[in-house]
N, C-alpha and C positions, 0 to 999 in steps of 0.2 A: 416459261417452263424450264428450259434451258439452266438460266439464273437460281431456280428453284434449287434443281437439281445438283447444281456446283455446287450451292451453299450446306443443302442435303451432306452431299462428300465429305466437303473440307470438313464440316462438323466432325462427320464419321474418324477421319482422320486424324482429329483434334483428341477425340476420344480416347483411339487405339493411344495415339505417343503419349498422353497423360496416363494409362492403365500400364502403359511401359516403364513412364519413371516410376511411377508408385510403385510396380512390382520390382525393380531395380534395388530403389531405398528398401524394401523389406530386407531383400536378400540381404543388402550391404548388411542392417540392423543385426540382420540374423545368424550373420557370419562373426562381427563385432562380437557380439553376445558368447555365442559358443569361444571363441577363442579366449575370450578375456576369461570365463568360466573355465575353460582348462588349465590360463596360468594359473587363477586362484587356487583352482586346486591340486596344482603341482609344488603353489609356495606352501602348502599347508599340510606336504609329505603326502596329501594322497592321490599316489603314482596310478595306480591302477584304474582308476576311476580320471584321471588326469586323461588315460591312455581313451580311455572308450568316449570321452566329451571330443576330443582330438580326430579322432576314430571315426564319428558323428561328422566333423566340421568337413574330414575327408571325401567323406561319399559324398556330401551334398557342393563340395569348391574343391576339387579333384585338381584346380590347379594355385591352392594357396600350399607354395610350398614353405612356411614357415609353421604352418602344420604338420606338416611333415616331420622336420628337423624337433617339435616341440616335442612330437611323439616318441621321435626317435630317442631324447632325450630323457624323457618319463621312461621310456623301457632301458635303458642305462642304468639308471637309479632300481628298477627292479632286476638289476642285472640279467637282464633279456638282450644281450649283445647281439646275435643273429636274428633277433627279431629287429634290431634297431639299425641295423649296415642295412637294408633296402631302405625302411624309411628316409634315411641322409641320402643316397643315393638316387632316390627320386626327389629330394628338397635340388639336390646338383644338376636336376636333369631338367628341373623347372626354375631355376635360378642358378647358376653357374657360380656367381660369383656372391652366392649368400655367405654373410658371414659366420662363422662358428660350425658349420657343416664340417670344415676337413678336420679343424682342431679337434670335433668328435671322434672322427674315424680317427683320425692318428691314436686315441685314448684306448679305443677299439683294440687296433690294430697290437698296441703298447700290451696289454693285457693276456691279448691272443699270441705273444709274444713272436708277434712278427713285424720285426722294428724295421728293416726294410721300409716294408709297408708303413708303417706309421710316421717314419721322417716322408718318404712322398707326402703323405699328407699334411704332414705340419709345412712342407717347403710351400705348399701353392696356398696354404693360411697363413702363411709369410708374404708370399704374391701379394695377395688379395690387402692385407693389413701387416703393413711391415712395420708397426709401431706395437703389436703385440707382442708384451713379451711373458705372457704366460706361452705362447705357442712357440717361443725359444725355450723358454726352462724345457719347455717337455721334448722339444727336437736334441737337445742337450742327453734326457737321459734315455731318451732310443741309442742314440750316438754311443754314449758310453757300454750299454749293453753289447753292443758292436766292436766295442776297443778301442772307438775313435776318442780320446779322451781330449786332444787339442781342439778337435773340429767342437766339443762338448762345452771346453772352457771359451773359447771364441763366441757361441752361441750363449752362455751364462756372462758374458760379460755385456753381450749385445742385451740381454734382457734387463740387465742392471743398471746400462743407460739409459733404456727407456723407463724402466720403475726403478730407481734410486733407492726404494726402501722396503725392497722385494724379500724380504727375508729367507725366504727360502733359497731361491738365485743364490744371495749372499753366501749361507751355508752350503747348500751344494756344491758352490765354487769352492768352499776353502774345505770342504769333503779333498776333494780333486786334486788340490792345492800340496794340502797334505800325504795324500798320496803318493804325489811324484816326488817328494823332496822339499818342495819349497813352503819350507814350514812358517818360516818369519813372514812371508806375503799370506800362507792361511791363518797365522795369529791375526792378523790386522780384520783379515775379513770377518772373524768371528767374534773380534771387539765390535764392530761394527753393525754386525746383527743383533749384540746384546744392546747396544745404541739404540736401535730400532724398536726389539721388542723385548723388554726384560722378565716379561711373565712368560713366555715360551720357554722350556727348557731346554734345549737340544743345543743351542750355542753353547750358552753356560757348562754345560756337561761335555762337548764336546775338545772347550778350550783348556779346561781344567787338564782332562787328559794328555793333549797334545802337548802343553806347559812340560806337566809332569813327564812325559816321556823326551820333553826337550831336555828337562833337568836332568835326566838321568843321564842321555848322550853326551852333555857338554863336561863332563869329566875325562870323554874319550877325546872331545875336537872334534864332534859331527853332530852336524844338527840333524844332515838325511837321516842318521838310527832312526833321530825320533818318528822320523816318518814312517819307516819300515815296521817301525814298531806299533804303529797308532791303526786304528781301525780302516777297514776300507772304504770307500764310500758307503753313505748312507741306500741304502734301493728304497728311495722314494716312488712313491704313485704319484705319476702323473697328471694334472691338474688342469687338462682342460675343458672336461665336463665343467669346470666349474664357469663356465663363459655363457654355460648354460643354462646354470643353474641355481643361480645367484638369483637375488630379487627381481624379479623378472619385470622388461619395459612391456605397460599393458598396450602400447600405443603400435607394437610390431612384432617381438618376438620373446623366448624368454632370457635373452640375455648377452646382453657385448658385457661383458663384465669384466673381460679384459679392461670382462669382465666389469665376474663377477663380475660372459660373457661375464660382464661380464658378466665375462658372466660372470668379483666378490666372487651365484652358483654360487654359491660356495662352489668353490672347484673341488677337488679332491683332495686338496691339500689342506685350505683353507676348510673344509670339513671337518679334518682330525685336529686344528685347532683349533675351531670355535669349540667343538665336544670337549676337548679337555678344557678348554678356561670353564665351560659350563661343570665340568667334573667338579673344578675347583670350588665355586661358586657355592654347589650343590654339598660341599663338605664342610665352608667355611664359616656359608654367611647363612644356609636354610633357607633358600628362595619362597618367597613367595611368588603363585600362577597363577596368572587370568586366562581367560576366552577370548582368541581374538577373532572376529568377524573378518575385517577385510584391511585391506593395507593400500595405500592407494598417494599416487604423485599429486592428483587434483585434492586439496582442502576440502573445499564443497562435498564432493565426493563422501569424504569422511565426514564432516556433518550432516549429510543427511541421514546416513547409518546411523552415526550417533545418536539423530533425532530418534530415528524411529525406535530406536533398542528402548531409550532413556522411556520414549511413550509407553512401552511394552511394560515396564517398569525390571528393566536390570538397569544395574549401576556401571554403567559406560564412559570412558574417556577417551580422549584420544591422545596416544603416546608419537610424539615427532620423533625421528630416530636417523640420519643422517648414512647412507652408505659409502662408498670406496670411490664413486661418481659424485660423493659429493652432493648429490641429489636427497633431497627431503623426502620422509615416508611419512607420512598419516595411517597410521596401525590404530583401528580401533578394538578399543579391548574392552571387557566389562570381567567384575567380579574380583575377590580376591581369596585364594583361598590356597591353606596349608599347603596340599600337597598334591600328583597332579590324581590320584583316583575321587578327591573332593572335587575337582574341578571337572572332571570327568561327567558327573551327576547332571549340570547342567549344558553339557552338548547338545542331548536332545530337544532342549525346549527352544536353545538359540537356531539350532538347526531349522527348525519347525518355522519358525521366523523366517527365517534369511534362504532358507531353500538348500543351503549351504554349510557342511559340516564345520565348526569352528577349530581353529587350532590352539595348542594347549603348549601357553607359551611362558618365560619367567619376567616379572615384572620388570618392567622397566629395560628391555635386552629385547636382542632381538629372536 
């Protein structure tokens, strides 16, 4: 009876720890689920709805702080900054050492124009990741807001080591450059930007000027005029929302994109010039826009979407598109059409499909 009775047990036993993992694996599933669900719909602009899926994964994993930080992010983008300093602050308090947390606050902090505060936080997102150098550019222009303009160019040079082909860095430095006098070392940095990127205008425009104001001085025997003469630094926004908010990793968070994490996020910067190349675009060439469904690192992934749309019968492909990481996208997209309120028409029905609002994107771009 005894033997019965053991065997009785351990069964019991056997039962509860397999009802254990099982319910274990849901949770992981259901946790996965929601959070991949908030990146999609944070890549696809819609913040608010980003915010309440995030909001959802909180109450039920009260200690995934990368939820936190995703939310806090999604309320950035809705310019909800006091809504989004607790969120980062509990992602700090549940991870210390996550990344892209401080870079946030410091953007924060940038905005709410207490630079103070915003260099502490870019200094311990230097700690944490000293090969970041979107969170130099941006500790650069708290600095300068400050008057500290050498501590500024020290930290824009360090950023320039680490990204070589940082455009912005480049210019901002020879913003700075120019300022003080030393015009021949800001010529050089603003040939060097146009090097880099010759469709952005702000080099181009900025060198033209400073030439032309060199020209003018060297009749006198000073090149400083020119500098006195030329504009002061640019007052750039800070860009390291964008580490956040770039193509987001579905695999942890939404973004080292240092991006473009990084967050690419497009940071903040990297924002006002994708819009304007798309400006251009949108003037030159007449984009045509598709639906895109989902975007995704795993291939498979995107074919099986693909499968399903193509069954449904829209006209689906999938566009590979390469971001800043270097890293391959699988963007599925279906449809092609004029302009985006024709594209528009068909949201609802891909919606109704995929559970999932589609984004309204220009062919072949991201």
């Amino acid at each position: 009876m005894k033997k019965i009775i053991w065997v009785v047990l351990a069964a019991l036993v056997f039962c509860i720890a397999a009802e254990a993992q099982t319910e274990q694996a849901s949770n992981e599933t259901m946790e996965k689920d929601l959070f991949e669900t908030g990146v999609l719909q944070f890549q696809q602009g819609e913040y608010q709805q980003a915010v309440d899926t995030f909001s959802d994964l909180i109450d039920l994993f009260p200690q995934n702080a990368d939820a936190f930080k995703n939310r806090g992010v999604a309320y950035m983008k809705l310019e909800k900054f006091d809504d989004a300093i607790p969120d980062f602050e509990s992602a700090k308090n549940i991870s210390p050492n996550l990344k892209g947390v401080y870079s946030n606050l410091g953007v924060i902090w940038y905005y709410k124009e207490n630079y103070e505060k915003a260099i502490e936080n870019y200094n311990r997102e230097i700690e944490i990741t000293p090969d970041n150098a979107v969170a130099y550019f941006n500790r650069a222009l708290s600095m300068t807001k400050l008057g500290e303009t050498d501590n500024a160019l020290s930290d824009l040079t360090a950023a320039i080591s680490i990204s070589p082909d940082f455009y912005w860095a480049i210019c901002y430095k020879a913003d700075l450059l120019a300022h003080t006098g030393q015009v021949e070392e800001a010529i050089a940095l603003y040939e060097m930007a146009i090097e880099i990127d010759r469709e952005t205008p702000y080099a181009i425009e900025k060198l033209a000027r400073l030439q032309e104001s060199a020209t003018d001085a060297a009749g006198e025997g000073s090149l400083a005029e020119a500098a006195q003469s030329a504009e002061s630094p640019a007052d750039t926004d800070p860009s390291g929302a964008a580490d956040q908010t770039e193509d987001p990793d579905q695999t942890g968070r939404l973004g080292q994109t240092e991006s473009a994490e990084q967050s690419k996020v497009t940071d903040q910067l990297e924002t006002r010039v994708h819009a304007g190349d798309e400006n251009r675009r949108a003037e030159s060439d007449a984009p045509v826009y598709t639906l895109q469904s989902g975007a995704f690192l795993i291939q498979e992934n995107a074919r099986n979407l693909e499968e399903k749309l193509i069954n449904n019968g829209f006209d689906t492909k999938i566009l590979i598109l390469m971001d800043k990481k270097q890293r391959s996208w699988y963007l599925v997209r279906s449809g092609r059409y004029p302009t985006r309120n024709d594209a528009r028409k068909d949201t609802a029905a891909l919606q109704k499909l995929t559970g999932i609002a589609p984004a309204i994107r220009p062919e072949g771009a991201w």
